[in-house]
N, C-alpha and C positions, 0 to 999 in steps of 0.2 A: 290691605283693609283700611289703615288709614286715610289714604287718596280715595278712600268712599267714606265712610264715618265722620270727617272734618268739612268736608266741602257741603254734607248734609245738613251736617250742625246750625252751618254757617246760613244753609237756605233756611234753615227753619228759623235762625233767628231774625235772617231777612224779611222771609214772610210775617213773622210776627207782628215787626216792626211796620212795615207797608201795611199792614190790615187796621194796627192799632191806628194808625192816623188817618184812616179811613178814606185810604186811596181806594180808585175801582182796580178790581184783578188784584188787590194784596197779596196773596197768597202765592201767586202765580209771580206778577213782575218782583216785587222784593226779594225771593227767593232767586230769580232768574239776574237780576243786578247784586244781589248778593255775591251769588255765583260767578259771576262775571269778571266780577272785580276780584275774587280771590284766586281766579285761573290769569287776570292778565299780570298781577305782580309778579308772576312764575311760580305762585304753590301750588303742588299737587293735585290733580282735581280728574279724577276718572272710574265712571263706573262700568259694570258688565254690559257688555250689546244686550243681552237679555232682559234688565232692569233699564236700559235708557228704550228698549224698544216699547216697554208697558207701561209707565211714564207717558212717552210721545203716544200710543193709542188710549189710554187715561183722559189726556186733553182733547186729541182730537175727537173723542165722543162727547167727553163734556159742550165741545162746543156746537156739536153736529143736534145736540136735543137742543138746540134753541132758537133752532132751524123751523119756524113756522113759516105754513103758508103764506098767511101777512107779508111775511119776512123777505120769503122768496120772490112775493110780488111786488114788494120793494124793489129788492136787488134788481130784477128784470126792471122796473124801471130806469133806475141806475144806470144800467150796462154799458152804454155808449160813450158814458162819461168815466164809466172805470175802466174802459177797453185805452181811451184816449191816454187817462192818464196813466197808465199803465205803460204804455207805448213811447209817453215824455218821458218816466220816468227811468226806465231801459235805458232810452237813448242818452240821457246825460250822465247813467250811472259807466255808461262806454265812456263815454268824452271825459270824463274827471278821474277813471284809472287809472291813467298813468299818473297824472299829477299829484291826483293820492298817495299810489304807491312809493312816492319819490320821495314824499315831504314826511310820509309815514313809518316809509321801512320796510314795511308789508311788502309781499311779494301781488304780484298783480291780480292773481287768483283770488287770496284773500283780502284786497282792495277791493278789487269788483263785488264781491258776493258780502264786504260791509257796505260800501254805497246804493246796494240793487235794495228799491221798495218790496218790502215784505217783512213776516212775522220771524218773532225772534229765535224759534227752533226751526220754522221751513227753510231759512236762510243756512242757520247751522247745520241744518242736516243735510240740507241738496249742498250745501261748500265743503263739507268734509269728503262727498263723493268725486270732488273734482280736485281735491288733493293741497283743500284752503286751510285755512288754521280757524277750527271751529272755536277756540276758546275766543279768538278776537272777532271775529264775526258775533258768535253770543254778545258779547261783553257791550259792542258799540250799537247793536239792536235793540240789546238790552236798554242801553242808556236810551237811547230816542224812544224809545215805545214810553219808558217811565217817565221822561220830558214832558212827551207830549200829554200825556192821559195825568200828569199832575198841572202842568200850565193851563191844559184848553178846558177842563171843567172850572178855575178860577177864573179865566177869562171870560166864560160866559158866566159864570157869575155876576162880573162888576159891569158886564154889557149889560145883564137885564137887570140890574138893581134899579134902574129908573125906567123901568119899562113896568110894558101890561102882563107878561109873560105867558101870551095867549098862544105860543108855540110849544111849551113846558108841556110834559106830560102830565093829565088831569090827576087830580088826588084819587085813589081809591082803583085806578086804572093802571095797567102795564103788560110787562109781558109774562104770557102765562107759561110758569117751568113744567117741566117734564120731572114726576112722581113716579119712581120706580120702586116697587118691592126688591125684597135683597133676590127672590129667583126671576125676575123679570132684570135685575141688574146683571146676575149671572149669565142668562141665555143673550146678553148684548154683548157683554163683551167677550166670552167667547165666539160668536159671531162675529164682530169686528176682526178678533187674534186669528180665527179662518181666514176670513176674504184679503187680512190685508200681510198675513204669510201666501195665497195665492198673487198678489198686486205685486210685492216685494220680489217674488221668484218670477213675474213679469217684466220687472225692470220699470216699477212708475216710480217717479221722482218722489222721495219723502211718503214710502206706503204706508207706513206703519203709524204717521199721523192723519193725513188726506183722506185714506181709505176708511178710518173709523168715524171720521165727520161727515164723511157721505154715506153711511151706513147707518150710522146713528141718524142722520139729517130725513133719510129717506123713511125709518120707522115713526119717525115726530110727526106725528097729526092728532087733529083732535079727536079723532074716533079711533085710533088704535086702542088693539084691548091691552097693552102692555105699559102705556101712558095715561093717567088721571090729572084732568088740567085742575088741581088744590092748589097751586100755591102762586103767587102774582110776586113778582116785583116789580117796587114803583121808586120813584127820585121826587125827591119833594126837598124845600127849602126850609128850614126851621121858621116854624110863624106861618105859613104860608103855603102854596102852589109853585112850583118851580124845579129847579135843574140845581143839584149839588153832587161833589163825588159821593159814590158808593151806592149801594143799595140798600132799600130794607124789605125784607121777607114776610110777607103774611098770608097765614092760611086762609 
């Protein structure tokens, strides 16, 4: 019981901390670098397959309702330049394994699968099925997601401090969340814990996160009757129009 009640403690007091200083995903990366860092010193840190698998479909829905049309027809914009780097980024996380592993300690598996581009539980979760040491995989994803999502909203901060910031999102505009009632949250994610116990007994890579963000992703539209687009968030600069970390919520 311990190696679940200390390592929880510990994310909660991470997220805490990440929210209070008003990082984006507080909640989410402080608790996950919290984490990370309490499993690489070598303490105890392990909970139930059944409580990490409701967790990972937890998120993965969270992020599957933010999934608009808009959004998607971004991404299909995108695509050729995410396919690409996607492709670079494979190929060097081959080439620097072994050099990793060597200078690291790591065994090769869990070298590759911290160098490979991607999020900080897909990576944990598809490396522990290939027999990697998920608490270091966590730990060094961990660290670069919180790098980055702390460096690059400062850095475009003091980019556009002498600019027009006609690229910032307008005031009063953003993206519209998904408003669930508590039985409209219910029949989601039981839905979800369905399709992605059939994905899992398929053999898809990381179902129990994947399968609830494309299930959630697919009910996100603006005319579903199970979604009410009430609530916007937008980024704005104190004083002004602009790009700052975090969000603010309004009905």
């Amino acid at each position: 019981m311990a190696t679940l009640l200390l390592p929880a403690g510990v994310a909660v007091v991470g997220g805490c901390i990440w929210n209070a200083l008003g990082m984006p995903l507080g909640w989410l990366l402080g608790a996950a670098i919290a984490t990370g860092i309490w499993a690489a010193v070598g303490l105890p840190a392990q909970a139930p397959k059944p409580l990490q698998r409701a967790g990972l479909l937890i998120v993965g829905a969270s992020v599957g309702l933010w999934i608009t049309p808009q959004v998607a027809h971004e991404l299909l914009g995108w695509l050729p330049i995410m396919v690409a780097s996607a492709g670079l980024g494979v190929t060097l996380a081959i080439l620097a394994t072994p050099v990793f592993a060597r200078f690291s300690g790591l065994d090769k598996a869990t070298a590759y699968f911290c160098l490979l581009p991607g999020g900080v539980i897909e990576m944990a979760e598809i490396g522990e099925g290939y027999r990697a040491n998920r608490a270091a995989i966590a730990a060094l994803h961990a660290i670069r997601v919180g790098l980055i999502v702390t460096l690059l909203p400062a850095a475009l901060f003091l980019l556009s401090a002498s600019g027009s910031n006609q690229g910032a999102v307008d005031e009063g505009t953003g993206v519209v969340a998904a408003d669930l009632s508590l039985n409209s949250l219910a029949v989601l994610v039981a839905l979800c814990a369905l399709v992605s116990w059939i994905t899992a007994r398929l053999g898809m890579p990381s179902a129990w996160f994947l399968t609830p963000l494309i299930v959630a992703g697919a009910v996100r539209r603006p005319s579903a009757a199970l979604i009410s687009p009430a609530v916007r968030v937008t980024y704005r600069r104190p004083g002004g129009g602009g790009l700052q970390p975090g969000g603010q919520i309004q009905a």
